[in-house]
C-alpha positions in Angstrom: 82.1 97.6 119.1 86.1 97.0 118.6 85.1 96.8 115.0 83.4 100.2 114.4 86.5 102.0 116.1 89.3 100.0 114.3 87.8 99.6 111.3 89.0 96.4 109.7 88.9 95.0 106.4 88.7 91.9 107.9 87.6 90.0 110.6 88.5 86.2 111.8 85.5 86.2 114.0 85.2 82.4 115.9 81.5 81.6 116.6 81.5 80.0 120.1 82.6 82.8 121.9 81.2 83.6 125.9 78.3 86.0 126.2 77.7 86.9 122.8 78.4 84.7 119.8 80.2 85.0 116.9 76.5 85.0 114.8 75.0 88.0 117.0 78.4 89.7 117.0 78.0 89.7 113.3 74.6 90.5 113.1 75.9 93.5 115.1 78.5 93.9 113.2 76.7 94.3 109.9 74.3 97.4 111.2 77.2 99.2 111.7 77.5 102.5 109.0 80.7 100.7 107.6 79.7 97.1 108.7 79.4 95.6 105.4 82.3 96.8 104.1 83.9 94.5 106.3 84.6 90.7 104.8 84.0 88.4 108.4 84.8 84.6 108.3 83.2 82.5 110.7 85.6 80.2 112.5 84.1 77.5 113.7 84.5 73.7 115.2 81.5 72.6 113.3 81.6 72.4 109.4 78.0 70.8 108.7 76.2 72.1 105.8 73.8 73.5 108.8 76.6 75.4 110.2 77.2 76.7 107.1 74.0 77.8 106.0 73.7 79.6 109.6 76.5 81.7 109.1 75.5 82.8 106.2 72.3 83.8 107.7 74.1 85.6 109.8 75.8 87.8 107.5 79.4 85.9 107.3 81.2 86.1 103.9 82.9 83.1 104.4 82.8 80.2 107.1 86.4 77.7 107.6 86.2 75.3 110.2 88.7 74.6 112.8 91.6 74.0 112.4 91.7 76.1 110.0 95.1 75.5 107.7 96.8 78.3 106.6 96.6 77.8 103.1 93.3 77.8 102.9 93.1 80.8 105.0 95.6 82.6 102.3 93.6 81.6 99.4 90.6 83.0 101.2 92.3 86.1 102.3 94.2 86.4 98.4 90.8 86.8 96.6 90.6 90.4 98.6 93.5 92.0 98.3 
């Protein structure tokens, strides 16, 4: 995984992605040794509570749906660093 080699401290990850999605890439994500150091946000067209609660499931720290506005992305990002 990109992840494991780069090693971010965070990841915009959008769920609807070809071939694996953004929920399995975070499953994946999270075995890694450093993989829940990492804060992931699920970016996503679909906002419903459901949608939500999935990516939590899934292991996201956060979950903004599309489009996501910039300030909101700042605050999220502000709370980190």
């Amino acid at each position: 995984l990109a992840a494991e080699s780069l090693r971010p401290d965070v990841i915009l990850l959008d769920i609807g992605m070809p071939d694996l999605n953004g929920y399995d890439t975070c499953r994946l994500i999270r075995q890694q040794p450093r993989g829940n150091e990492v804060f992931i946000v699920a970016v996503s067209g679909y906002g419903q509570k459901e949608d939500q609660q999935r990516a939590q499931e899934a292991g996201f720290n956060q979950h903004l749906t599309k489009p996501v506005e910039v300030e909101v992305l700042i605050q999220v990002l502000s709370r980190l660093f």
